[in-house]
GULO-118344 format. One record per residue (C-alpha): residue number from 1; residue in one letter; x, y, z. Coordinates in nm, 2 decimals, padded with zeros to 4 digits. Each point is the difference from the previous one (the first is absolute). Example, Ala and Ser with C-alpha at 12.3 -4.5 7.8 and 13.67 -1.06 7.14 Angstrom:
2
[atom 1, 'a', [01.23, -00.45, 00.78]]
[atom 2, 's', [00.14, 00.34, -00.07]]
This chain:
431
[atom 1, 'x', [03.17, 04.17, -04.05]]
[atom 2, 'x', [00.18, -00.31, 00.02]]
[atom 3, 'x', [-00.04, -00.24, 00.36]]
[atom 4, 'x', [00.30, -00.28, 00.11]]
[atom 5, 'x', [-00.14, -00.32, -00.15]]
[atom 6, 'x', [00.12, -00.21, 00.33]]
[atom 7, 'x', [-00.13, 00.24, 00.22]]
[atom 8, 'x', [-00.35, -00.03, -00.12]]
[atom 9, 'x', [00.05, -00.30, 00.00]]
[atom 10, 'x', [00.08, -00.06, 00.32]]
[atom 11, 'x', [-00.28, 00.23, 00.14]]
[atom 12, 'x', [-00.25, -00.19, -00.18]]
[atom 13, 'x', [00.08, -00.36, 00.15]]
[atom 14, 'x', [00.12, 00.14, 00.34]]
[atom 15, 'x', [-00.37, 00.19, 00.02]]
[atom 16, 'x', [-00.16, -00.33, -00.09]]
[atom 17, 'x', [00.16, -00.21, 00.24]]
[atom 18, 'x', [-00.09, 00.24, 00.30]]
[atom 19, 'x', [-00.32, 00.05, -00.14]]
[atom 20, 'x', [-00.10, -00.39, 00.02]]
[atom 21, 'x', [00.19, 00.00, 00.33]]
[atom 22, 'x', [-00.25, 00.28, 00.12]]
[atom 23, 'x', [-00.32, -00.16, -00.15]]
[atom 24, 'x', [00.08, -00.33, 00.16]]
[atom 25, 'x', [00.01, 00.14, 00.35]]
[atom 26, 'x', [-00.26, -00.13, 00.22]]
[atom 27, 'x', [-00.31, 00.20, 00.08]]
[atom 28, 'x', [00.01, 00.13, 00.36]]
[atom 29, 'x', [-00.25, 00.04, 00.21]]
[atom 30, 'x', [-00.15, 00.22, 00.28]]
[atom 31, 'x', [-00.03, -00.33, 00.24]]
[atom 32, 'x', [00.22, 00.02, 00.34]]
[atom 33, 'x', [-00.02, -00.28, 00.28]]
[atom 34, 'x', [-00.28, 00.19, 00.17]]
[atom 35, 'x', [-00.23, -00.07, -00.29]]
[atom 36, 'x', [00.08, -00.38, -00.02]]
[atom 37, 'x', [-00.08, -00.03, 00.37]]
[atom 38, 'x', [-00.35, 00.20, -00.05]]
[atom 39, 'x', [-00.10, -00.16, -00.30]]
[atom 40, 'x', [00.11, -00.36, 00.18]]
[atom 41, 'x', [-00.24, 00.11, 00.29]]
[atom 42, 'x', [-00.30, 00.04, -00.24]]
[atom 43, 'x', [00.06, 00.34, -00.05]]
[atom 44, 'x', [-00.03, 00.24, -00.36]]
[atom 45, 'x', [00.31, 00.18, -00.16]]
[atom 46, 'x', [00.08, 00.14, -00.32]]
[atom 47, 'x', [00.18, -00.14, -00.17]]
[atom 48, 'x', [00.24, 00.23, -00.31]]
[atom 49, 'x', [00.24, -00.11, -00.26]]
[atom 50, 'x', [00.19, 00.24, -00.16]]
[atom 51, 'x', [00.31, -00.01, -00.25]]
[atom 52, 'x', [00.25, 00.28, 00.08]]
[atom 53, 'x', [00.24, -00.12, -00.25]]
[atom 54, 'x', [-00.21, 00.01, -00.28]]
[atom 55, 'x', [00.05, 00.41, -00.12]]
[atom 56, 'x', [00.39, -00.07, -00.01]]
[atom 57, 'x', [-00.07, -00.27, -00.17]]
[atom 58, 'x', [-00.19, 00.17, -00.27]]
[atom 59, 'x', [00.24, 00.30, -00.03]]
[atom 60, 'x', [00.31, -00.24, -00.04]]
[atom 61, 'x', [-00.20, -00.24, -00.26]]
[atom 62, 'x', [-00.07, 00.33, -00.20]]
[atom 63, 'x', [00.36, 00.07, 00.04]]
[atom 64, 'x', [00.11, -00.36, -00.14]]
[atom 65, 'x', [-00.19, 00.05, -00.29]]
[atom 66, 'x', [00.06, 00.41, -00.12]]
[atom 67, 'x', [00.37, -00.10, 00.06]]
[atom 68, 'x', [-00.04, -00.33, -00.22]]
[atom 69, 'x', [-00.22, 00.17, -00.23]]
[atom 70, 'x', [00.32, 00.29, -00.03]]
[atom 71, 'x', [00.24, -00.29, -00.05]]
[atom 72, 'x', [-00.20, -00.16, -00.26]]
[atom 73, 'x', [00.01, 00.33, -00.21]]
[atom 74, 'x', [00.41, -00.03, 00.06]]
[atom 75, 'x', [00.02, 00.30, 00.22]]
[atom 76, 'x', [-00.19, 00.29, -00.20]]
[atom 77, 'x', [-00.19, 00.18, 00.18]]
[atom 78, 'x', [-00.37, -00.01, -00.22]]
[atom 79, 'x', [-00.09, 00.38, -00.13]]
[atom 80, 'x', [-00.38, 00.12, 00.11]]
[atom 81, 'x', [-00.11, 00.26, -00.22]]
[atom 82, 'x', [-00.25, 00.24, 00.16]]
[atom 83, 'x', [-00.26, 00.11, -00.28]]
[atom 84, 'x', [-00.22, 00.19, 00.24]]
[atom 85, 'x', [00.03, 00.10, 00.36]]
[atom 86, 'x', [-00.25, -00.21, 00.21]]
[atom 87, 'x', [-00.26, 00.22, 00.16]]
[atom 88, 'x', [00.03, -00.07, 00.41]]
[atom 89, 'x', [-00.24, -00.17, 00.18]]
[atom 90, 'x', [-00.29, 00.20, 00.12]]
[atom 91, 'x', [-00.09, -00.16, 00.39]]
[atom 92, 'x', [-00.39, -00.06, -00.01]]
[atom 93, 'x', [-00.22, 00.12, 00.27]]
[atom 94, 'x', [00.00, -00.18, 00.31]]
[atom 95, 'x', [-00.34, -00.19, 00.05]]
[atom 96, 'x', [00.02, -00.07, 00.42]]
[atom 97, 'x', [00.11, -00.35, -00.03]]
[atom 98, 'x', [00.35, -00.13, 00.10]]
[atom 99, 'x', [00.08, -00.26, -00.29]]
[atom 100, 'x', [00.18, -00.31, 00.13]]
[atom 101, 'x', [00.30, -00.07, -00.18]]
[atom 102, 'x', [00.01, -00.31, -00.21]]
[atom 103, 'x', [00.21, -00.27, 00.10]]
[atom 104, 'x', [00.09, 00.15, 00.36]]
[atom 105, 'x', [-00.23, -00.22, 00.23]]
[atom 106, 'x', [00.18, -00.32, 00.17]]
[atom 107, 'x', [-00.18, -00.30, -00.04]]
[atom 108, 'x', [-00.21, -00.11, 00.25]]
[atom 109, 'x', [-00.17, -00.34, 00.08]]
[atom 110, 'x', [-00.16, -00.13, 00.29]]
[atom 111, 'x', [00.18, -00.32, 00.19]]
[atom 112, 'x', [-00.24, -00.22, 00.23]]
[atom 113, 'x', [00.07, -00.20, 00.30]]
[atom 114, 'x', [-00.21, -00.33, 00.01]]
[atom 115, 'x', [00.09, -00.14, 00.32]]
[atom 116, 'x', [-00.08, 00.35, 00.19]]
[atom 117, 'x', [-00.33, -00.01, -00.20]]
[atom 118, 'x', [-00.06, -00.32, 00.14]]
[atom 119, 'x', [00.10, 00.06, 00.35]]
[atom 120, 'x', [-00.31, 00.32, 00.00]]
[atom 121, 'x', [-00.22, -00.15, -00.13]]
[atom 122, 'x', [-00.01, -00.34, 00.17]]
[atom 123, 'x', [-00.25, -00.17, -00.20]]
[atom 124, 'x', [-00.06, -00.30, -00.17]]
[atom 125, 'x', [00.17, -00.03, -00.31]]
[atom 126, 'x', [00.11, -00.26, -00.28]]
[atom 127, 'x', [00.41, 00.10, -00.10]]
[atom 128, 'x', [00.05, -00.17, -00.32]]
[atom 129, 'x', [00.37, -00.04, -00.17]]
[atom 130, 'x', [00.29, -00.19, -00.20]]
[atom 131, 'x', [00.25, -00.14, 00.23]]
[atom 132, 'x', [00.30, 00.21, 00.05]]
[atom 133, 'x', [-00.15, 00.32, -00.09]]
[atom 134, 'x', [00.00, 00.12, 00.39]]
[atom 135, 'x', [-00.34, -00.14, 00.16]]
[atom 136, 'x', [00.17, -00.14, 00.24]]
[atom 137, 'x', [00.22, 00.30, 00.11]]
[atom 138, 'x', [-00.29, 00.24, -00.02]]
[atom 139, 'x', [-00.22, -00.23, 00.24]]
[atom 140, 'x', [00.28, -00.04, 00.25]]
[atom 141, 'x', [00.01, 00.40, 00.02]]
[atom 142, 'x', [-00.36, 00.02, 00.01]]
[atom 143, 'x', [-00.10, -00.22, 00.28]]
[atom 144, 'x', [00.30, 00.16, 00.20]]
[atom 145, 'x', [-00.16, 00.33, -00.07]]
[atom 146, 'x', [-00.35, -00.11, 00.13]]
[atom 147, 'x', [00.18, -00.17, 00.29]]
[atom 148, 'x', [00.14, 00.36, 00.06]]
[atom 149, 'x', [-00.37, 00.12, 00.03]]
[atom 150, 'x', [-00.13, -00.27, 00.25]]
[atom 151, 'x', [-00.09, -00.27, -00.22]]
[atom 152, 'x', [00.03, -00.38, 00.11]]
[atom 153, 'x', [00.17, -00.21, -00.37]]
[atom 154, 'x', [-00.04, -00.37, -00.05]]
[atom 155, 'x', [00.19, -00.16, -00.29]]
[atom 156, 'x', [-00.08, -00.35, -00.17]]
[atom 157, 'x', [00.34, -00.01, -00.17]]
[atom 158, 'x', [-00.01, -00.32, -00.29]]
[atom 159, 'x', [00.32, 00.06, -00.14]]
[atom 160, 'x', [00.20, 00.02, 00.31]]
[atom 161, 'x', [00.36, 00.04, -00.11]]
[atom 162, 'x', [00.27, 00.02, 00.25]]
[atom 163, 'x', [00.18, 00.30, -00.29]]
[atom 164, 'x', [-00.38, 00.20, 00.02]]
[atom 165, 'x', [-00.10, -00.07, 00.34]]
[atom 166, 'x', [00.09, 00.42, 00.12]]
[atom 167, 'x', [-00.26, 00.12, -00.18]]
[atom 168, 'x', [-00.19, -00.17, 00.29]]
[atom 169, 'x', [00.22, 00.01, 00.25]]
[atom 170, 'x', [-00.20, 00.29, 00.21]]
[atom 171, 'x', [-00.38, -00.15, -00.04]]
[atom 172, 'x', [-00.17, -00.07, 00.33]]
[atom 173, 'x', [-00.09, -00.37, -00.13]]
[atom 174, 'x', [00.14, -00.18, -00.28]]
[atom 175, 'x', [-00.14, -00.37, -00.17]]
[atom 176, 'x', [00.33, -00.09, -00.22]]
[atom 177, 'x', [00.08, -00.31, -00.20]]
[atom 178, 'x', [00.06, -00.12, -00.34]]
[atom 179, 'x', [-00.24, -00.11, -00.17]]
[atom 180, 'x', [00.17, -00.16, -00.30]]
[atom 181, 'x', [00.14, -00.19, 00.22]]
[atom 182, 'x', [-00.31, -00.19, 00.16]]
[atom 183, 'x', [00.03, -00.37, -00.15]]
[atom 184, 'x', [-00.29, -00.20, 00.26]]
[atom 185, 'x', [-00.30, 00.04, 00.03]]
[atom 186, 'x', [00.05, 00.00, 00.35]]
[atom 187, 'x', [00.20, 00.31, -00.03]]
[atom 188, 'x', [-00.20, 00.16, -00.20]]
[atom 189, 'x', [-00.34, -00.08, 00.21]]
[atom 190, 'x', [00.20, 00.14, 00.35]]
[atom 191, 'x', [00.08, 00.31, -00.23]]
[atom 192, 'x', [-00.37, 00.06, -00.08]]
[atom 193, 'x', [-00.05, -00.03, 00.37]]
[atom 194, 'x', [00.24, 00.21, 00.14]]
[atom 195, 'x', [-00.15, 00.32, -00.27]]
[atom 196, 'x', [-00.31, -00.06, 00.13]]
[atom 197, 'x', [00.10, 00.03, 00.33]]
[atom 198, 'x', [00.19, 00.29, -00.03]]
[atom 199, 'x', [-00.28, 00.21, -00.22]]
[atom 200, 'x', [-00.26, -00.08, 00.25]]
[atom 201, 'x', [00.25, 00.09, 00.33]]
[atom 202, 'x', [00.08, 00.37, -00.23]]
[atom 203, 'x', [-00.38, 00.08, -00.01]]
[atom 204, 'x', [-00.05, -00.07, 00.38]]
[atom 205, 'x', [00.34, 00.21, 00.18]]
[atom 206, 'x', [-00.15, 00.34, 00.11]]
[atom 207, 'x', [00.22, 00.24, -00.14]]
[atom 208, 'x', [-00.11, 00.24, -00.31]]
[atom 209, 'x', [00.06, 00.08, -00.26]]
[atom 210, 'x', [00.14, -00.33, -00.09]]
[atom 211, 'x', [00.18, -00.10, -00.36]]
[atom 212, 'x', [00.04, -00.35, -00.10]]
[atom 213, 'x', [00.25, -00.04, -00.35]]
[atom 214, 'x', [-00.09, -00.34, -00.18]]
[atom 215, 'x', [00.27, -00.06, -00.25]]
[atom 216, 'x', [00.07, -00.17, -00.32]]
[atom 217, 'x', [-00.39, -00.11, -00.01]]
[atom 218, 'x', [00.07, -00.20, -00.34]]
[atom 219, 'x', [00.21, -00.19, 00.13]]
[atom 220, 'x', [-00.23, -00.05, 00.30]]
[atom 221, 'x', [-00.23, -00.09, -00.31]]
[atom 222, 'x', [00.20, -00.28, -00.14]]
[atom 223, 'x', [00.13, -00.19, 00.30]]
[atom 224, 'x', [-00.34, 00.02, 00.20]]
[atom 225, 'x', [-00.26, -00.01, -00.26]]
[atom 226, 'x', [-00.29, -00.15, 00.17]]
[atom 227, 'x', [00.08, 00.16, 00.32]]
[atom 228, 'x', [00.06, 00.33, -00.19]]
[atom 229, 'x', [-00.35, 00.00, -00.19]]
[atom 230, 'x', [-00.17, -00.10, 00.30]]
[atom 231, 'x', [00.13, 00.16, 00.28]]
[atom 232, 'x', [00.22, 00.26, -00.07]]
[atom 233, 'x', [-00.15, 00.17, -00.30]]
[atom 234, 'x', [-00.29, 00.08, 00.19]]
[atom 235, 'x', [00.16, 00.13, 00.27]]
[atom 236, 'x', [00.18, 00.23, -00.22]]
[atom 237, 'x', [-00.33, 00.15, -00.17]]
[atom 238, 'x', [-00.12, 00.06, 00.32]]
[atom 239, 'x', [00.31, 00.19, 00.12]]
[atom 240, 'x', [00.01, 00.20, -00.32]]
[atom 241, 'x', [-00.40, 00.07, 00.06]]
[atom 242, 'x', [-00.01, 00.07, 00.37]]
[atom 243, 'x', [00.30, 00.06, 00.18]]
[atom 244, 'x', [-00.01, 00.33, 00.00]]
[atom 245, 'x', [-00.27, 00.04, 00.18]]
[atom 246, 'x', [00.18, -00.20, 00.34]]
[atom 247, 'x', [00.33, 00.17, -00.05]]
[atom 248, 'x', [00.11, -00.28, -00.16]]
[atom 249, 'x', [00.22, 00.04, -00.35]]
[atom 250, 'x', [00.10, -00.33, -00.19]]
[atom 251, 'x', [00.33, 00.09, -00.22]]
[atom 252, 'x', [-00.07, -00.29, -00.24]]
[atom 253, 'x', [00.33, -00.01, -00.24]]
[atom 254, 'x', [00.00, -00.18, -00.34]]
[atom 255, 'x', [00.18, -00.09, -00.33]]
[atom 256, 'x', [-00.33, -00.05, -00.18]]
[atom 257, 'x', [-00.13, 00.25, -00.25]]
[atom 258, 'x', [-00.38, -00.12, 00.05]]
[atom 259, 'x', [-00.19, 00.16, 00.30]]
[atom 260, 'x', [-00.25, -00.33, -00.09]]
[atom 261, 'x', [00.25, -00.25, 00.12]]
[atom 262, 'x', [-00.06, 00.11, 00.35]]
[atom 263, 'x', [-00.37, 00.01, 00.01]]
[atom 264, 'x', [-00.11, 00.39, -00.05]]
[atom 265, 'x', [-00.23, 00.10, -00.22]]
[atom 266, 'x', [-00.02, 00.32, -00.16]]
[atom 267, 'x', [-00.33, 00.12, 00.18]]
[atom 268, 'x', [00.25, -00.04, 00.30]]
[atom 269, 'x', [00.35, 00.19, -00.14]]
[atom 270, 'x', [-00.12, 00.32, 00.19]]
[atom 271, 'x', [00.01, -00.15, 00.35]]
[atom 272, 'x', [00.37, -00.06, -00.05]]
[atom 273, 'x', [00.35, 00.21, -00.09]]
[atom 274, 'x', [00.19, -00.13, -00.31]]
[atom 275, 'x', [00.39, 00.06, -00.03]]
[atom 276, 'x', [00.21, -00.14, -00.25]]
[atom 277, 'x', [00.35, 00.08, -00.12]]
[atom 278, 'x', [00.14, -00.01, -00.32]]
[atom 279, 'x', [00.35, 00.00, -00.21]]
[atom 280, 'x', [00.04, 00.05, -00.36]]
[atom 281, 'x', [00.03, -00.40, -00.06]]
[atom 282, 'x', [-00.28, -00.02, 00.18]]
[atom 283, 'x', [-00.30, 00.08, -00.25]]
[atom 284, 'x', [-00.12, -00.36, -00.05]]
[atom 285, 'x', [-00.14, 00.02, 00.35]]
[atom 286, 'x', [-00.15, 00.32, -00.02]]
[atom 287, 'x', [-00.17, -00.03, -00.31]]
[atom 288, 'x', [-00.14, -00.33, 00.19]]
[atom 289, 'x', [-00.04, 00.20, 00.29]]
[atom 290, 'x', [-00.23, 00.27, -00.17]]
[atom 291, 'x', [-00.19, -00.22, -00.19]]
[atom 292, 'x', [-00.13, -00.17, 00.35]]
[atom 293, 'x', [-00.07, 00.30, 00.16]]
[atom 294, 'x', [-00.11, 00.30, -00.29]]
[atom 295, 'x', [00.06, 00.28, 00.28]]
[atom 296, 'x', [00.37, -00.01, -00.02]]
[atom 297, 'x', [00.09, 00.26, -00.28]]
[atom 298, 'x', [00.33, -00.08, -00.25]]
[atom 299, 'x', [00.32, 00.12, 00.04]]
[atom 300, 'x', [00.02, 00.30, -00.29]]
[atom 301, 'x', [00.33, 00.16, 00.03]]
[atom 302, 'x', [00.27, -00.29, 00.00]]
[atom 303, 'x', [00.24, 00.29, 00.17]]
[atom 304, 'x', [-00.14, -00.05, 00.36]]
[atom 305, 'x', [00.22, -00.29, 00.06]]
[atom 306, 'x', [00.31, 00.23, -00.11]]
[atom 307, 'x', [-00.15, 00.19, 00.33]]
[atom 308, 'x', [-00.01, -00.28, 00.24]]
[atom 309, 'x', [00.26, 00.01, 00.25]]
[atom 310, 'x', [-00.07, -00.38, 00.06]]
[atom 311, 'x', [00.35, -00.22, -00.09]]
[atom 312, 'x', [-00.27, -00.20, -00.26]]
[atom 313, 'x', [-00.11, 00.33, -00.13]]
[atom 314, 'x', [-00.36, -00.10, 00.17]]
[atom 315, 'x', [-00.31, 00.20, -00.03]]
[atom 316, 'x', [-00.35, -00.07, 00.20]]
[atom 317, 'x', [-00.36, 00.06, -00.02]]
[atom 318, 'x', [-00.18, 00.01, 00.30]]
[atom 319, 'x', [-00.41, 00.02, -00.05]]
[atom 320, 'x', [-00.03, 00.30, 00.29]]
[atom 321, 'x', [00.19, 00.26, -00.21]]
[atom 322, 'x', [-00.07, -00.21, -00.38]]
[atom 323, 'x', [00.32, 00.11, -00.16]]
[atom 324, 'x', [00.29, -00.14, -00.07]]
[atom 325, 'x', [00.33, 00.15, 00.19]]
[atom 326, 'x', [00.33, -00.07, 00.01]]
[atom 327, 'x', [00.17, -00.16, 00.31]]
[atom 328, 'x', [00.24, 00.13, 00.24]]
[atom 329, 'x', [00.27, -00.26, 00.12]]
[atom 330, 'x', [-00.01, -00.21, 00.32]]
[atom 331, 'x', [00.30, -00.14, 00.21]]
[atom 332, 'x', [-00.05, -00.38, -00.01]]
[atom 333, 'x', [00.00, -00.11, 00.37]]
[atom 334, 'x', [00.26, -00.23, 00.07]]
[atom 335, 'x', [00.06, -00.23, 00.33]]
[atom 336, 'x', [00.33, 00.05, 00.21]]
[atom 337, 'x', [00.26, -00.21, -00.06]]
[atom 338, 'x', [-00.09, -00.16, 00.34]]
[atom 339, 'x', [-00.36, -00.10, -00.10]]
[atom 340, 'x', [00.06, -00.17, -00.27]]
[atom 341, 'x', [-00.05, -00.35, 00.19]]
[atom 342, 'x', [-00.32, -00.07, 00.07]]
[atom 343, 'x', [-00.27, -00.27, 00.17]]
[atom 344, 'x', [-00.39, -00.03, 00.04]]
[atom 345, 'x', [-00.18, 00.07, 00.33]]
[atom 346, 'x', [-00.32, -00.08, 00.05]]
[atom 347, 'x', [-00.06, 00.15, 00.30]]
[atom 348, 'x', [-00.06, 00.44, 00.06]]
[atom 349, 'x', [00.32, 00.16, 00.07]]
[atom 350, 'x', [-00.18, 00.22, 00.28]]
[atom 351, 'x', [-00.30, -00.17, 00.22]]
[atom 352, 'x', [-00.32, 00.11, -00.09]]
[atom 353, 'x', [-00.16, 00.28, 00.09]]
[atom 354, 'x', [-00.33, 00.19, -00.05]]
[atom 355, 'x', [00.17, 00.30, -00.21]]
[atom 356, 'x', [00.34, -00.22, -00.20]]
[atom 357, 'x', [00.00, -00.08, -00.37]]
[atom 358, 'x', [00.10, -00.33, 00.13]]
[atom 359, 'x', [-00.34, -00.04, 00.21]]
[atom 360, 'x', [-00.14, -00.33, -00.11]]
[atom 361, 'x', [00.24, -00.32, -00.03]]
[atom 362, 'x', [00.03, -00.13, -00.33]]
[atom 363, 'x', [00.09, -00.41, -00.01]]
[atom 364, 'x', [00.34, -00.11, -00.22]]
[atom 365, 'x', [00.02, 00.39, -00.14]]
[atom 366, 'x', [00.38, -00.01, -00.09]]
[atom 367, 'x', [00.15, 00.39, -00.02]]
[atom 368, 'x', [00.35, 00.08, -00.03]]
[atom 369, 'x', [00.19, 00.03, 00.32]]
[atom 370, 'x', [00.36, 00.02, 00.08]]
[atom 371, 'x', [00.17, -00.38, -00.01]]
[atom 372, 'x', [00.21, 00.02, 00.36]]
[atom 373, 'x', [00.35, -00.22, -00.04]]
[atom 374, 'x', [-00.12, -00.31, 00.18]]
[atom 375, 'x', [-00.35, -00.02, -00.20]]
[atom 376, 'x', [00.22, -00.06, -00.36]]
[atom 377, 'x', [-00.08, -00.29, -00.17]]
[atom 378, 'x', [00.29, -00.22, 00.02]]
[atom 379, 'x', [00.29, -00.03, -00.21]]
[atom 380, 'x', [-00.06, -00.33, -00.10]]
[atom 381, 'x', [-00.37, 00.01, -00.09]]
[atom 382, 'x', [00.09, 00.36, -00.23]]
[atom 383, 'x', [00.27, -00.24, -00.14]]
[atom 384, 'x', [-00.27, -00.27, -00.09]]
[atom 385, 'x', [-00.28, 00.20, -00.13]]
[atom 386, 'x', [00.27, 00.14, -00.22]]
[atom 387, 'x', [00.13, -00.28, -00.15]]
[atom 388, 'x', [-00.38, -00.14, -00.02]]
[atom 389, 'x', [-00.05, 00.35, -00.14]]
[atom 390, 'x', [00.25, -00.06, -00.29]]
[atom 391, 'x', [-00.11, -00.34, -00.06]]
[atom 392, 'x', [-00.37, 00.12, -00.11]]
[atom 393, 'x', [-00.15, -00.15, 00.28]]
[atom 394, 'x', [-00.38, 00.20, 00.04]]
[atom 395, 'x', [-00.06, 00.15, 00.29]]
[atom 396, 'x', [-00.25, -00.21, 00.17]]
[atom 397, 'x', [00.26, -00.33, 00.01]]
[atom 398, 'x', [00.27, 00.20, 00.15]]
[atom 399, 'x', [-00.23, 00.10, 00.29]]
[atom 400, 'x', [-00.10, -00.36, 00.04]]
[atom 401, 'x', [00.30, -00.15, -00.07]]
[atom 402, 'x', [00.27, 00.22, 00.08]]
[atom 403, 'x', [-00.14, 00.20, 00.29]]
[atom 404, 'x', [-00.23, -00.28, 00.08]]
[atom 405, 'x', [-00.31, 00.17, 00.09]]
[atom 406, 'x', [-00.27, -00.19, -00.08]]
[atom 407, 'x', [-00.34, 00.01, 00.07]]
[atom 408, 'x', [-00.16, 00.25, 00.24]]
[atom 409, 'x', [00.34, 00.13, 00.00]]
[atom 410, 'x', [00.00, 00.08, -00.37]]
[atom 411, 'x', [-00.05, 00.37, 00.07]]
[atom 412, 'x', [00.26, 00.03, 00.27]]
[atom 413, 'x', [00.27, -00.20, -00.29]]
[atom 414, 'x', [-00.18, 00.29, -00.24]]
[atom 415, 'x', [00.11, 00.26, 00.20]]
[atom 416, 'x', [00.39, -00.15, 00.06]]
[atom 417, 'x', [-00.01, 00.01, -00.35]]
[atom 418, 'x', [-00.06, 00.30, -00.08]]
[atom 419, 'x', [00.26, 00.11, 00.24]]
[atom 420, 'x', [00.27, -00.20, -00.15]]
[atom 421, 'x', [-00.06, 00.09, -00.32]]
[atom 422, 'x', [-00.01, 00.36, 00.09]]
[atom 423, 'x', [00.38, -00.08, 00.13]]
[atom 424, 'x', [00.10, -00.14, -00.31]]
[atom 425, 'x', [-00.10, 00.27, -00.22]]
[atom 426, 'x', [00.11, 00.30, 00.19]]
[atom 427, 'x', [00.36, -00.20, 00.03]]
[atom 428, 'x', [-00.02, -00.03, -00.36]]
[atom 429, 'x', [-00.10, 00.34, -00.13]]
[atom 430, 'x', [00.32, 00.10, 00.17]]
[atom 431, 'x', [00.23, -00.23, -00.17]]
């Protein structure tokens, strides 16, 4: 029998194309919104992935290639000689057991929620990380989490930056400033001061449980390095050790991959939690990461960060459940368009009282507050600093020399300053 060469033709490459247009589509899933608020809650789901395209898919790629295969042989049919009739297939005896059919399951993983993790447990705990793989986010939902259950959150902020500062927006008491920029020893010294202050004054206020997040601790490490080994490190390992036994959980956050660098031992790692995220670029860090602390197990099926719904493709290990996971996604907070002007107060927005987050007065603690139109710098100092800005004038002169604080008013200049410059680069992200 003879077939219409063009025809077959035809068939075959049509059939392909749909058949790679069916194998392409996207997986769907059995996820509806309900899901995504319980599993954003803390909540388990289960989670199915299932290709309903993929049978047509396979039927039309078989029909691209018979129908290529028949225009190959130019349109003759091929002749099948029977030389014996096939005996049929006898069923065999049924044995009580349902076999499952290969290849029908969906596949299934499990997806974890660090900051919700967190937020239960309220504990101590050491969250180590690259920049820009999502600390930051995952702590901001976290603490807000905790708040959500009662607890009283304290932030010592180093790396204030006007474009992150939403992540913080909602903790009872923030410490922010920028530490790279510190250039006197005066202004470093008043720095040291004012965290000590504000550690001590977050032990003493009444309310329990109580979280306070220390971040960027290697930076802390570099700019106050006497202060930091004798001071602050110890205060940290004796957070990590004994918090938890006041109600008290330091959320101490970290780009360093050695446990060591802030003082705990490994007779000491089970007093603590341990979270750390990772990417696939990341693998320098964990490698370094495992090698200072042996209980963290590798990563053995590169596919888990295919799973992550995190935009960085992020996965995370957190010591209570000792596997790694992949990540759902967070919305990064963000300040109104309104509060994106801000100064420093160093007074308690409420008065004190016996049963506020806000109980004990803190001296020169600047947090971020709303900048009403009569409190903005004026025109001509923003001009100024500016144009000293551009001439690479540090930061110290143009306080002493173009704000003219000098002095015992140093800090006050500081804090101008910072204001100013916080003016100058929101105006300018916006150009």
């Amino acid at each position: 029998m003879t077939l219409d060469g063009n025809a077959l033709l035809y068939t075959a490459l049509g059939s392909a194309a749909l058949g790679v247009f069916c194998g392409v589509q996207r997986p769907a899933s059995n996820l509806t919104p309900a899901d995504l608020e319980t599993f954003a809650n803390g909540g388990q789901i289960e989670y199915r992935v299932t290709n309903p395209y993929l049978p047509l898919a396979l039927v039309l790629g078989l029909t691209s290639v018979g129908s290529g295969l028949a225009w190959a042989m130019k349109g003759q049919a091929p002749a099948v000689a029977i030389r014996q009739t096939v005996p049929a297939p006898v069923a065999p005896a049924w044995d009580g057991q349902v076999p499952m059919p290969t290849g029908s399951q969906p596949d299934r993983y499990r997806v974890g929620n660090p900051a919700a993790i967190l937020a239960q447990r309220l504990r101590p705990t050491l969250i180590s990380a690259n920049p820009r793989v999502g600390k930051g986010v995952t702590i901001a939902h976290a603490y807000r989490q905790a708040q959500a259950k009662g607890a009283a959150v304290w932030v010592i902020q180093p790396k204030y930056h006007p474009k992150e500062r939403g992540y913080w927006a909602d903790a009872d008491n923030v410490l922010g400033f920028m530490a790279d920029e510190l250039e006197t020893k005066e202004a470093i010294e008043a720095t040291q001061e004012q965290m000590q202050d504000f550690i001590f004054a977050w032990r003493q206020i009444p309310q329990r449980p109580k979280v306070l997040i220390i971040d960027e601790l290697a930076m802390l490490k570099v700019t106050f390095k006497t202060w930091y080994e004798a001071f602050l490190k110890p205060q940290l390992v004796m957070e990590l050790s004994s918090g938890e036994t006041d109600d008290r959980a330091l959320w101490a956050m970290t780009q360093s991959s050695l446990v060591g660098d802030i003082g705990v031992s490994g007779g000491m790692r089970s007093t603590f939690d341990l979270l750390t995220l990772q990417t696939p670029t990341s693998q320098g860090h964990l490698e370094s990461l495992r090698a200072s602390d042996k209980t963290i197990p590798a990563i053995d099926d590169p596919a888990i960060f295919e799973r992550s719904f995190s935009p960085k493709g992020a996965v995370f290990y957190h010591s209570a459940l000792d596997e790694w996971l992949p990540m759902v996604a967070y919305e990064v907070p963000k300040l109104e368009p309104e509060e994106l002007g801000y100064a420093h107060r160093t007074q308690p927005e409420h008065p004190p009282t016996a049963d506020h987050t806000g109980a004990v007065a803190l001296p020169q603690t600047p947090v971020s507050e709303f900048v009403e139109g009569q409190n903005t710098p004026d025109l001509a100092l923003i001009l100024a600093v500016t144009n000293a800005l551009h001439q690479g004038m540090p930061r110290s002169q143009i306080i002493k020399d173009v704000l003219g604080y000098k002095g015992q008013r140093y800090q006050q200049g500081a804090e101008l300053y910072d204001r100013i410059k916080s003016i100058i680069e929101e105006n300018s992200t916006h150009e």
